[in-house]
C-alpha positions as CSV (number, residue, x, y, z in Angstrom):
1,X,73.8,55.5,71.3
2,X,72.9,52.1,72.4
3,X,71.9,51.0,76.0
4,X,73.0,47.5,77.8
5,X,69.6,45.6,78.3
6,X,70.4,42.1,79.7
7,X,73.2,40.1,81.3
8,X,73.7,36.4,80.4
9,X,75.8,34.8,83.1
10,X,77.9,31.8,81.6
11,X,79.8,30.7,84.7
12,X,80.8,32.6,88.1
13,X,82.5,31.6,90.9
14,X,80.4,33.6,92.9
15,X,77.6,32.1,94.8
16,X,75.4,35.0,94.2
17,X,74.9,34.1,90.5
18,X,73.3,31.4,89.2
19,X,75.4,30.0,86.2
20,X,73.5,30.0,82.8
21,X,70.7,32.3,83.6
22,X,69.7,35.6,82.0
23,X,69.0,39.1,84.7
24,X,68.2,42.6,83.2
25,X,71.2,44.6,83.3
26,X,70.1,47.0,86.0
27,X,69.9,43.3,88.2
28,X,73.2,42.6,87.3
29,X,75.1,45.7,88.5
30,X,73.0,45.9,91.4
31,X,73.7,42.2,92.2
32,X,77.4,42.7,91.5
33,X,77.6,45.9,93.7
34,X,75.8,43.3,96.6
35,X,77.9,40.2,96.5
36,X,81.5,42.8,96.2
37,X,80.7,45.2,99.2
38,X,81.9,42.6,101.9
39,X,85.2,42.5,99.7
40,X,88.1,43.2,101.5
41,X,91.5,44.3,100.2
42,X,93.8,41.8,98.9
43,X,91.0,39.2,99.0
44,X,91.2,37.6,95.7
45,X,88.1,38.1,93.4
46,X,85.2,35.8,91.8
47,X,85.7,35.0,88.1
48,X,82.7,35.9,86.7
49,X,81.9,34.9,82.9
50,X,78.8,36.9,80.8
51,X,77.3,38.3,77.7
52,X,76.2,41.8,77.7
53,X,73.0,42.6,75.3
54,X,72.9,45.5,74.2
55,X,69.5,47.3,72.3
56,X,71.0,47.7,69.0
57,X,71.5,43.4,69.1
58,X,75.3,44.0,69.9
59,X,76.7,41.8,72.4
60,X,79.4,41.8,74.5
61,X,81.4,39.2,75.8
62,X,83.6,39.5,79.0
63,X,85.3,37.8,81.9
64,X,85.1,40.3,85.2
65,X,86.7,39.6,88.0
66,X,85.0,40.9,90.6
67,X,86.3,42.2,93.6
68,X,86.7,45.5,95.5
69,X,87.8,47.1,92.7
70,X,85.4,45.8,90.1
71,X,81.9,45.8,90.6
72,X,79.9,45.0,87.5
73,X,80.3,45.4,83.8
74,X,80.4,49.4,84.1
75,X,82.7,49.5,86.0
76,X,84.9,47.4,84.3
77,X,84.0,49.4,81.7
78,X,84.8,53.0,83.1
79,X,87.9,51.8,83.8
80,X,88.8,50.4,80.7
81,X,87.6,53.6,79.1
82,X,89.9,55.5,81.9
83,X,93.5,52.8,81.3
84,X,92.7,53.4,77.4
85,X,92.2,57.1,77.7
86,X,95.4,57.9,79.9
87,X,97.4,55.3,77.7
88,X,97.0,57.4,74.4
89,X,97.8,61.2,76.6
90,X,101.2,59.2,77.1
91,X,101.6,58.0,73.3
92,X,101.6,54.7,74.1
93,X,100.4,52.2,71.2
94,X,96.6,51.8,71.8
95,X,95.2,50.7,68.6
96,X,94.4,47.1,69.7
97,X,92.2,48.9,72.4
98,X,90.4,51.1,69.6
99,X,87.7,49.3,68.8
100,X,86.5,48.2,71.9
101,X,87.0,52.0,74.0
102,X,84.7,53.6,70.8
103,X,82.3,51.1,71.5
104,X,81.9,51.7,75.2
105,X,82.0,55.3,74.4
106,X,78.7,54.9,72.1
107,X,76.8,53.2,75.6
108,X,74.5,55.4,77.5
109,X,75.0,54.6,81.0
């Protein structure tokens, strides 16, 4: 199992993020969870660009768009775990998704 350790942030539209710095990942969620709760419905969302580092030197690199219904890299995460998951007990094609849903499932959250 391998554990996310640090957030790079490339660029965000955000305000709350400073562009090109480095927060633990624990910041990060918390930070994203912060700057999201004041989102309202319908509102639009903040592009957010980062690197995930992960303790087995894995990285991860993702564009969240954060909003009401995304508030950090887990969550992103759960739910891409959750479309992938209910996308294969209807026998739709998800080998494209594969890779990426057994690597999230090797994470501890």
């Amino acid at each position: 199992m391998i554990k996310p350790l640090f957030v790079f942030i490339s660029f965000s539209e955000n305000a709350g993020f400073k562009e090109k710095s480095l927060m633990t990942f624990e910041a990060f969620e918390l930070k994203c969870f912060s700057v999201t709760k004041n989102f309202k419905p319908q509102s639009g969302y903040d592009k957010t660009y980062i690197q995930v580092l992960f303790s087995d030197g894995t990285q991860d690199e993702i564009r969240l768009d954060l909003n009401e219904n995304c508030r950090g890299y887990k969550d992103d995460a759960f739910s891409y775990m959750s479309y992938v998951r209910k996308c294969q007990n209807e026998n739709k094609p998800v080998s494209d998704y594969l890779p990426k849903l057994q690597f999230l499932e090797n994470v501890t959250w």
